[in-house]
N, C-alpha and C positions, 0 to 999 in steps of 0.2 A: 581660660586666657584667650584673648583676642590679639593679633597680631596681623598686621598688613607691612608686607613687602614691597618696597617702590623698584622696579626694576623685572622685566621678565628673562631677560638674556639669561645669559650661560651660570654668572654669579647669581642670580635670581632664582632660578631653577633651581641650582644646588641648595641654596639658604631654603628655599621650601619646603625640599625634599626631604630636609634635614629636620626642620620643624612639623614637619605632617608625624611624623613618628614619635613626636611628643605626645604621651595620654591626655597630658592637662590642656591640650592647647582643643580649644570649643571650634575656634572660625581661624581661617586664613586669606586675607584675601590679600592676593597680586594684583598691580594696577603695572599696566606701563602706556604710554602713548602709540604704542606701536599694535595694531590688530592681529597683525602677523604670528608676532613673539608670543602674544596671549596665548591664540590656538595650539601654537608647539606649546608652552609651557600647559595648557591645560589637557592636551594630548599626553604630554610625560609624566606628567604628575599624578592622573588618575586618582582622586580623591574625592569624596560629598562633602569635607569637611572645608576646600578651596572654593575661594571665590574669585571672580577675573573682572577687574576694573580699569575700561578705559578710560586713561588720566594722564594727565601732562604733569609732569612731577618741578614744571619750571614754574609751575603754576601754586605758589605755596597756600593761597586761601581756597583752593579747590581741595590739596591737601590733607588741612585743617578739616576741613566738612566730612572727608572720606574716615580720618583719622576719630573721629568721637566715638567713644565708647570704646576704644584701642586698648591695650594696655603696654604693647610698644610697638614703634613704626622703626622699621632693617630698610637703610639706603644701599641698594642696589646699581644705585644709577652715577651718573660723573662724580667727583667729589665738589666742584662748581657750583653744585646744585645745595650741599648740604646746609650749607647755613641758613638758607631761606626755611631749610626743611626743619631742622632745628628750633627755628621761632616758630614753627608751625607746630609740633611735637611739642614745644612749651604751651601753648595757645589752649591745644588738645587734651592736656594734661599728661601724656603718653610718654614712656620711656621711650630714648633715639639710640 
């Protein structure tokens, strides 16, 4: 299972942390726009199985491209952002 996380803050982190301890889960990757957030989160998270992707999550056809091959995309980020994100996750075929 593939899964990508939009959001690295404090709900982000924890949603990973929680997902890294899945057997079945292959790849993870976090995306947020922020460079900052990335490096903590990939400081706390300590995993090979995480990936860290800067990405503007306002940005829903950026999204879409990170999202192929997903099998679900976890919004982390405002809920303002979601429904863009949603057409994107339908687009992608991915569970939102």
């Amino acid at each position: 299972m593939k899964i990508l996380v939009l959001g690295s803050g404090m709900q982000g982190r924890a949603c990973s942390f929680d997902l890294l301890k899945n057997p079945a889960l292959l790849e993870l990757t976090i995306a947020d726009a922020s460079p900052e957030s990335l490096a903590s989160a990939k400081k706390f998270l300590k995993s090979r199985k995480a990936r860290f992707r800067l990405i503007d999550a306002s940005d829903p056809g950026l999204v879409r491209i990170l999202a192929e091959g997903c099998d679900v995309i976890v919004s982390c980020v405002p809920y303002f952002f979601n429904l863009g994100l949603a057409k994107a996750a339908i687009d992608a075929r991915a569970h939102f």
